[in-house]
C-alpha positions in Angstrom: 79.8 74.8 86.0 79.9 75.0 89.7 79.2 77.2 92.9 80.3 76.1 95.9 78.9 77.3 99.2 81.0 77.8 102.1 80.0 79.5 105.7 83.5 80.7 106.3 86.0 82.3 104.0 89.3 80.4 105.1 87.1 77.4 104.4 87.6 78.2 100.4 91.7 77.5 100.3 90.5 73.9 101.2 88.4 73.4 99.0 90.7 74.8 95.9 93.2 72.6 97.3 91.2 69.7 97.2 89.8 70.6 93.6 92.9 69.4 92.4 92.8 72.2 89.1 95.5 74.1 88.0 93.8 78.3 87.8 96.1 80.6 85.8 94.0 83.1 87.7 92.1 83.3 90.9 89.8 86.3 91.0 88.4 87.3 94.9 85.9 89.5 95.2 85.7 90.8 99.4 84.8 94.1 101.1 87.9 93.6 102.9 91.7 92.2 102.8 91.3 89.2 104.1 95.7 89.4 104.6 98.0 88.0 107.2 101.9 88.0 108.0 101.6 84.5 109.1 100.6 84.9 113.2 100.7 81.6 115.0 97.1 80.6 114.7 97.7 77.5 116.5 97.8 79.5 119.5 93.6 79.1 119.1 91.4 76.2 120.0 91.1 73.7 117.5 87.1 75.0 117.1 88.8 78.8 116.6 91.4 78.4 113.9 89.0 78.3 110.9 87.4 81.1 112.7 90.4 83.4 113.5 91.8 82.5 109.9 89.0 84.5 108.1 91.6 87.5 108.3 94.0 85.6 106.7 92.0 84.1 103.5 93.5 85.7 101.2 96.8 85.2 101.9 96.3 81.4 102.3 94.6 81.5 98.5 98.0 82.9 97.2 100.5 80.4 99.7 98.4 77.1 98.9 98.4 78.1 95.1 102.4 78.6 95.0 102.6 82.3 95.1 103.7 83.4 98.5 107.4 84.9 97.7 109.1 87.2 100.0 107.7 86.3 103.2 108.1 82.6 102.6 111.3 82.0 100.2 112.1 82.7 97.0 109.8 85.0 94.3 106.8 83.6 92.6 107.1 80.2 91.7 106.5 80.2 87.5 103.2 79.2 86.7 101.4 80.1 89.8 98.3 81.5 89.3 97.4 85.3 89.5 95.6 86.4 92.6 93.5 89.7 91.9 91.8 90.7 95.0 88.5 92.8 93.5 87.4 95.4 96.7 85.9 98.4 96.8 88.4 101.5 97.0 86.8 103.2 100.5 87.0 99.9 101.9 90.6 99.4 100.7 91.4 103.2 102.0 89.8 102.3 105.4 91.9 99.0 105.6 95.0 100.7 105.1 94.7 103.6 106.9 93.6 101.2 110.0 97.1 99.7 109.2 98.9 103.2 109.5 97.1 103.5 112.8 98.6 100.9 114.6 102.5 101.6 113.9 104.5 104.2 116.0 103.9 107.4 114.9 107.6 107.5 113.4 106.4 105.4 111.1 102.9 106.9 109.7 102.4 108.3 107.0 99.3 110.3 107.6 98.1 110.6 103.6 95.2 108.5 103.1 96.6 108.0 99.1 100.1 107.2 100.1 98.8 105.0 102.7 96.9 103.4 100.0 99.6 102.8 97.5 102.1 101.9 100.1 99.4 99.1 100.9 98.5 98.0 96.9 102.8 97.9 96.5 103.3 96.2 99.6 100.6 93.5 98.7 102.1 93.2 94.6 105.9 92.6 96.1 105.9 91.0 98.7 102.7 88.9 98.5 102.1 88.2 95.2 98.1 89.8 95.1 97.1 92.2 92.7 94.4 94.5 93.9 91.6 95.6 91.9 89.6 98.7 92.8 85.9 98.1 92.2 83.9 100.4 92.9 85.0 102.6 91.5 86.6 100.8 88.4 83.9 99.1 86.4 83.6 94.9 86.5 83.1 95.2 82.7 87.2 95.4 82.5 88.1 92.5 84.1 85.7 90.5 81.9 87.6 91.4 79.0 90.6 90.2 80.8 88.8 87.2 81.9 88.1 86.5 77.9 91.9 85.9 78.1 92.3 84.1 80.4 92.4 79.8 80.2 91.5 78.8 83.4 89.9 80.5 86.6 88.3 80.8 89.6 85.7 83.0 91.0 85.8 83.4 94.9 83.5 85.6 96.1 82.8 86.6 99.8 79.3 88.3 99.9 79.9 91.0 102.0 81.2 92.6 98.9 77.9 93.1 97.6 75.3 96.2 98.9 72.6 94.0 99.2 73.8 91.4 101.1 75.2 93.7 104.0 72.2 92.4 106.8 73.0 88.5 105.7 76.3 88.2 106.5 78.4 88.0 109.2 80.6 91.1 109.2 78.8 93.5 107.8 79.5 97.0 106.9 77.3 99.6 108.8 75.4 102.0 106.6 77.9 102.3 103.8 77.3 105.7 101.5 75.6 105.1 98.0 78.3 103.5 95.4 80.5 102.3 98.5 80.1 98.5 97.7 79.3 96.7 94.8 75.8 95.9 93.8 74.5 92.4 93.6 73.2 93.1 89.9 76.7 94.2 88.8 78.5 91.0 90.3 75.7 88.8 88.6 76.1 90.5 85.4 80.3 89.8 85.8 79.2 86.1 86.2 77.1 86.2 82.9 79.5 87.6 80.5 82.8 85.8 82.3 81.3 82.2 82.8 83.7 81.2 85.3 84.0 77.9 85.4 83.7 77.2 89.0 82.6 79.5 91.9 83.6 79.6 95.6 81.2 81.7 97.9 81.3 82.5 101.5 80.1 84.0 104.5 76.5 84.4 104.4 74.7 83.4 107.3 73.0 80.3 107.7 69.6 81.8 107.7 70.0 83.5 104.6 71.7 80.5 102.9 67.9 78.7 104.1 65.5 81.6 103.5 64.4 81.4 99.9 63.4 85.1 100.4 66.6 86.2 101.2 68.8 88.2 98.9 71.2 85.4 99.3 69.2 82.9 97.5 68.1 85.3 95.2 71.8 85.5 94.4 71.9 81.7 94.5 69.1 81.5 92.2 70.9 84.0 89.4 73.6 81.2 89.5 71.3 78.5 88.9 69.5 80.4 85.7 73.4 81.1 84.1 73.7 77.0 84.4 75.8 76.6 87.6 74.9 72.9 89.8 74.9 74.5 93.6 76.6 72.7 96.1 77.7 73.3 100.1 80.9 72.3 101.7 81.4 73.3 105.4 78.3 75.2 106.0 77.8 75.4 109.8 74.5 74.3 111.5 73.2 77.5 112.8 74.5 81.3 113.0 75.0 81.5 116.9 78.2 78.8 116.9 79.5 80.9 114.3 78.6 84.4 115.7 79.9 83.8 119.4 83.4 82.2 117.6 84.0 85.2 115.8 83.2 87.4 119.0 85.9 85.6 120.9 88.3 85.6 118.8 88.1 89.5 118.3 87.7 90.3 121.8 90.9 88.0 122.1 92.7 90.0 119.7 91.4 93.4 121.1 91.9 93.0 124.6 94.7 90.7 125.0 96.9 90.4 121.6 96.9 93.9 121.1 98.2 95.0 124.1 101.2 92.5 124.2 102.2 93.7 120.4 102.0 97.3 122.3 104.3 96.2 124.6 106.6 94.6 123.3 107.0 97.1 120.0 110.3 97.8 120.5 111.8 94.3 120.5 109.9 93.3 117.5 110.7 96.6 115.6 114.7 95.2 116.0 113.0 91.6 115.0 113.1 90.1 117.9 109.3 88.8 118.2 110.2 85.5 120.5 109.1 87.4 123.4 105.9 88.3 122.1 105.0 85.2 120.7 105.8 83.5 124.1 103.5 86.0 126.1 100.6 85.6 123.6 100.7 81.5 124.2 100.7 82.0 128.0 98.1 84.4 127.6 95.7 82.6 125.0 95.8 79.5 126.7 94.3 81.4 130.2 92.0 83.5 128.0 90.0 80.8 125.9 89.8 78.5 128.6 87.9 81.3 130.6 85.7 81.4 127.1 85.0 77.6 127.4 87.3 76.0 124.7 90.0 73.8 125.2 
């Protein structure tokens, strides 16, 4: 059995790529929906694009794995695996209603649970990811459904866990008791389950080094149920990775943001040429301010 440690979460659909395994099911376990509509990310720097496609993670899982169908062609190809997305239901409520926000108001919904829903269908139909709500719904269930289940994948980003909320690279600020999973639970999943291979991700490089972190106390629970640790694409230090992920936001806050604003209308009647075009123009100015080429 194997965990595989990764510093960034878009660095995972590589490496399942390159595993070369056929999953019936992928199982993802993230504080957050790591889903994109397919922006241009070659827009970015080349240094930016595994940065900037953290967002996207999830959706690249379910398009390298054969299961992208209405926004790229025809349904679900047959025997693609399932994609479950396992994240905590505040989070998932705070994701969606962060979606609502940024529509015209002619298009809100303004009911958190509606919001929701339309999110969880909008995810099933159109992107081929099943969304699992844990907390609150217990881990225990989808180890029976595991049992089932031939082939799999874990992929867990560790933000999803309580404990690992000051090792890791977006954290979530003081979250209320029961918010996020607990480290014990997700180690206990891994026990009974015995996935056969584990991807991890986004843990800082301190913690991945400090034997006294949680991290490695996570690590070490692995190496005690019999999984062989390895590392693929783990950055040298936390400040290349922490300044990249700074840019890139600031980027999207201060300069994509505004041009989806204005131009709203023409991409509400799908027309999103004139968008795209002003977001080139204005990327290339703004990262070569930033210092990448």
């Amino acid at each position: 059995m194997r965990a595989i440690i990764h510093s960034i979460h878009s660095q995972v659909p590589e490496t399942v790529t390159e595993l070369g395994r056929r999953f019936d099911t992928i199982v993802s376990m993230d504080s957050h929906l790591d889903v994109s509509l397919g922006g241009d990310d070659s827009i970015y720097p080349r240094d930016l694009r595994i940065i900037v496609g953290r967002t996207g993670a999830h959706s690249a899982l379910r398009h390298i794995t054969g299961g992208l169908s209405a926004l790229k062609g025809p349904k679900r190809k047959w025997g693609a695996p399932e994609l479950i997305v396992v994240i905590p239901e505040a989070m998932l409520a705070r994701h969606a209603m962060d979606i609502e926000s940024r529509l015209p108001r002619s298009l809100r919904i303004s009911d958190q649970e509606e919001s929701i829903s339309s999110a969880v269908g909008f995810l099933a139909e159109t992107m081929g990811i099943e969304v699992y709500r844990s907390p609150p719904r217990p881990l225990q269930s989808l180890v029976r459904r595991m049992d089932k289940t031939r082939s799999w994948l874990l992929d867990v980003d560790v933000d999803y866990m309580h404990e690992m909320q000051k090792e890791v690279y977006t954290r979530i600020i003081n979250p209320a008791p029961g918010v996020l999973q607990s480290m014990s639970s997700v180690v206990g999943f891994i026990r009974k389950s015995k996935p056969e291979i584990i991807t991890i991700s986004e843990a800082k490089v301190r913690a991945i080094r400090d034997p006294k972190s949680n991290f490695s106390a996570f690590v070490e629970e692995l190496r005690a149920a019999g999984y062989q640790i390895e590392e693929r694409g783990v950055y040298a230090d936390d400040a290349q990775v922490v300044r990249a992920i700074s840019v890139c936001k600031e980027f999207y806050r201060t300069v994509s943001t505004r041009l989806m604003q204005e131009h709203m209308d023409a991409m509400m009647r799908g027309d999103i040429v004139g968008f795209q075009k002003a977001e080139a123009v204005a990327a290339k100015a703004f990262f070569r301010d930033k210092g990448y080429a």
